[in-house]
C-alpha positions as CSV (number, residue, x, y, z in Angstrom):
1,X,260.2,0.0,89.5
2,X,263.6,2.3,89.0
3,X,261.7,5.0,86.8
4,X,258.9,5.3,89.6
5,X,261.7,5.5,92.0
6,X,263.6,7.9,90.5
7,X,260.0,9.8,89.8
8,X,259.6,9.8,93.2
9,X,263.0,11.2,94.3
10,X,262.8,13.8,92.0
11,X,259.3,15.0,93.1
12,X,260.3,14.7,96.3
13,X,263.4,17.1,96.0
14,X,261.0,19.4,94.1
15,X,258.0,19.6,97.3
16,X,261.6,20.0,99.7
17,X,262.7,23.3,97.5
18,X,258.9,24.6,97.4
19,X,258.6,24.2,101.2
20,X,261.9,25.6,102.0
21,X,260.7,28.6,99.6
22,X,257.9,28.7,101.6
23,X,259.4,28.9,105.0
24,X,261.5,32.0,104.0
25,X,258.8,33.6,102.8
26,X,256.4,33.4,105.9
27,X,260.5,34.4,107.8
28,X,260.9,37.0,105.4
29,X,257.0,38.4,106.3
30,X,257.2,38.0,109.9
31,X,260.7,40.2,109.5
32,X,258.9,43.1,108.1
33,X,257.4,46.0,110.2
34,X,254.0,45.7,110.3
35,X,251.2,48.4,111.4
36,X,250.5,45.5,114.1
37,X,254.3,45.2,115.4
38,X,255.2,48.7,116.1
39,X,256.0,49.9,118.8
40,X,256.8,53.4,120.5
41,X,260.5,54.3,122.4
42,X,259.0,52.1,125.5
43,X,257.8,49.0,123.7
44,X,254.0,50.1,123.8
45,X,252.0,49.2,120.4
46,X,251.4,52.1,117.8
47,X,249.2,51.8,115.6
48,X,248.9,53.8,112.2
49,X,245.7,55.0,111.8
50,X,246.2,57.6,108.8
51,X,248.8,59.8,107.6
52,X,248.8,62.2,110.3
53,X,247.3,60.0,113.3
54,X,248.5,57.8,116.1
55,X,246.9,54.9,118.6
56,X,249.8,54.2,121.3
57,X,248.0,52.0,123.7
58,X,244.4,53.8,124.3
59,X,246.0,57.4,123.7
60,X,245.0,59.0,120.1
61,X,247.6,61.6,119.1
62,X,248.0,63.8,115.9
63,X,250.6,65.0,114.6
64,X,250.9,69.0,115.2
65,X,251.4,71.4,112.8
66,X,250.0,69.0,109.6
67,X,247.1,67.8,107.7
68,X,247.6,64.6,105.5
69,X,244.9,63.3,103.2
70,X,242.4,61.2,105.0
71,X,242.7,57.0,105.0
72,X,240.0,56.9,102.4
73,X,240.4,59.7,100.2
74,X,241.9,59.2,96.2
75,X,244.1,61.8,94.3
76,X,244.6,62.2,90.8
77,X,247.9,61.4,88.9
78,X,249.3,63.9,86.4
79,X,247.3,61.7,83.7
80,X,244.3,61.6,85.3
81,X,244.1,58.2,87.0
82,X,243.2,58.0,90.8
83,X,245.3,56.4,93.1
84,X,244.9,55.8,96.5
85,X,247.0,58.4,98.7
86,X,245.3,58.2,101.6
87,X,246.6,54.4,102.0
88,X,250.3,56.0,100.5
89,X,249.8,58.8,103.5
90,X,249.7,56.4,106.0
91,X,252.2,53.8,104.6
92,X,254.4,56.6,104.5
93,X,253.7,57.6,108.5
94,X,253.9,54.1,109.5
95,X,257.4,53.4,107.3
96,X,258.7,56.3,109.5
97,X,257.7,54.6,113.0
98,X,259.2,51.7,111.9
99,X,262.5,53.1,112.1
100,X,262.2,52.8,115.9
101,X,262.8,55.1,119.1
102,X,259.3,56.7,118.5
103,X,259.0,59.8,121.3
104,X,255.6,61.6,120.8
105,X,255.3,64.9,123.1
106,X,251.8,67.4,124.1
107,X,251.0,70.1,124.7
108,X,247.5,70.4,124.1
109,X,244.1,68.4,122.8
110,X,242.5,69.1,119.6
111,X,238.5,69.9,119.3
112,X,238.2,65.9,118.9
113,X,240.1,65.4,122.4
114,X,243.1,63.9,120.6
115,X,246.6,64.7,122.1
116,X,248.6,67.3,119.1
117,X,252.3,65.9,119.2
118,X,255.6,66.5,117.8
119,X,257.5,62.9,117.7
120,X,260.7,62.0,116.5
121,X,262.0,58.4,115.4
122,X,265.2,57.2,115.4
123,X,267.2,59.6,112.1
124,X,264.4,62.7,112.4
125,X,263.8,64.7,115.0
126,X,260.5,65.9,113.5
127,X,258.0,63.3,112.3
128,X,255.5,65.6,110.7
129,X,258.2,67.7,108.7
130,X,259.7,64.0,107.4
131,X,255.9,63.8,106.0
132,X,255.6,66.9,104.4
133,X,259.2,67.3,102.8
134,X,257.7,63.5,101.0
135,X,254.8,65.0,100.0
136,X,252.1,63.0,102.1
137,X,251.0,65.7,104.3
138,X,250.6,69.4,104.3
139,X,252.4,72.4,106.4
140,X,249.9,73.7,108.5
141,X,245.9,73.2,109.4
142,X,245.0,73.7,106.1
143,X,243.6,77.4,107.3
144,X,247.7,78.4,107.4
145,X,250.8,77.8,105.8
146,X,252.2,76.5,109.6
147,X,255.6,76.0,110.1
148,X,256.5,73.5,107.3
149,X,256.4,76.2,104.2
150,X,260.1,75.4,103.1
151,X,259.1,71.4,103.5
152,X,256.1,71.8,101.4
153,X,257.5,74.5,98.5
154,X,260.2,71.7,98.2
155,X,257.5,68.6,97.6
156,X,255.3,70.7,95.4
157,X,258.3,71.7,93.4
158,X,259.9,68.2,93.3
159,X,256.4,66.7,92.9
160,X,256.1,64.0,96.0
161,X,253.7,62.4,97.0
162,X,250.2,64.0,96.9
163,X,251.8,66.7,95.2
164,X,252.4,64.7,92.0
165,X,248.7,65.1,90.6
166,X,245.6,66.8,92.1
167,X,244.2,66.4,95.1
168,X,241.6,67.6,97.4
169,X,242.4,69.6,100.2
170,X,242.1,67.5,103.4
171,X,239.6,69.4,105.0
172,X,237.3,70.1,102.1
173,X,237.5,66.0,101.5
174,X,236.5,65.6,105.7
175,X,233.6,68.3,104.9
176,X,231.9,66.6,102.1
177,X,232.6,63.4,103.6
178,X,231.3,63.7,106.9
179,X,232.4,60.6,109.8
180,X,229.0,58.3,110.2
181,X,230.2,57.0,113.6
């Protein structure tokens, strides 16, 4: 009767250490910025669609003066492996916004009726050149250097982010893959 006593303490210590493991994980998840948690200057929900694109409330912005790789497009490391840099791109845009303090401004709509917007988050006053200085979006429309050319000499030289391998220019990726819906 003592050893199944003493079993049973033991075990019971054990489940009280993997439950308390448990609960700090789940605190230690709920902590971290999610895509579903942000939130702009005002406390209205962003959500990251892509590298380069916005949802605050029912307002679709992009950022001006970029293109990043689209959600679903793959790259090539220096060895030849794809990797997933659309996913990185907006990873990268939504690690940004989760500093806080996010201030989008317009000007003007693109062809799609989206809002084109310079933002800033708390520690840069410029969103879009954060993004291309790492390497996950490029200066310009993809038809013009735009205004990021020191930004983007700096990734291709360092070799961030898309820059790191080959890649397919945003806009020749969104031509051969044409939207279905």
């Amino acid at each position: 009767m003592a050893i199944l006593a003493l079993w049973m303490k033991r075990w019971l210590r054990r489940l009280g250490a993997l439950l308390l493991l448990a609960v700090l994980l789940v605190v230690l998840a709920l902590m971290r910025p999610s895509a579903d948690r942000l939130t702009d200057a005002g406390g209205t929900r962003v959500y990251v669609q892509d590298g380069d694109s916005l949802r605050i409330a029912n307002h679709v912005l992009r950022l001006e003066g970029v293109d990043a790789v689209e959600l679903h497009q793959l790259c090539r490391a220096s060895d030849g492996a794809q990797w997933s840099c659309g996913i990185e791109a907006r990873e990268a845009l939504a690690a940004l916004v989760a500093r806080g303090g996010l201030v989008c401004e317009s000007r003007a709509s693109d062809r799609f009726g989206r809002a084109l917007a310079r933002c800033s988050v708390e520690g840069s006053n410029d969103v879009a050149a954060d993004l291309v200085a790492q390497g996950w979006a490029m200066s310009g429309d993809g038809r013009d250097n735009g205004r990021y050319r020191a930004e983007q000499a700096a990734a291709q030289r360092a070799k961030r982010g898309i820059w790191r391998g080959g890649f397919e220019r945003p806009g020749a990726w969104r031509a051969a893959h044409p939207r279905t819906d």
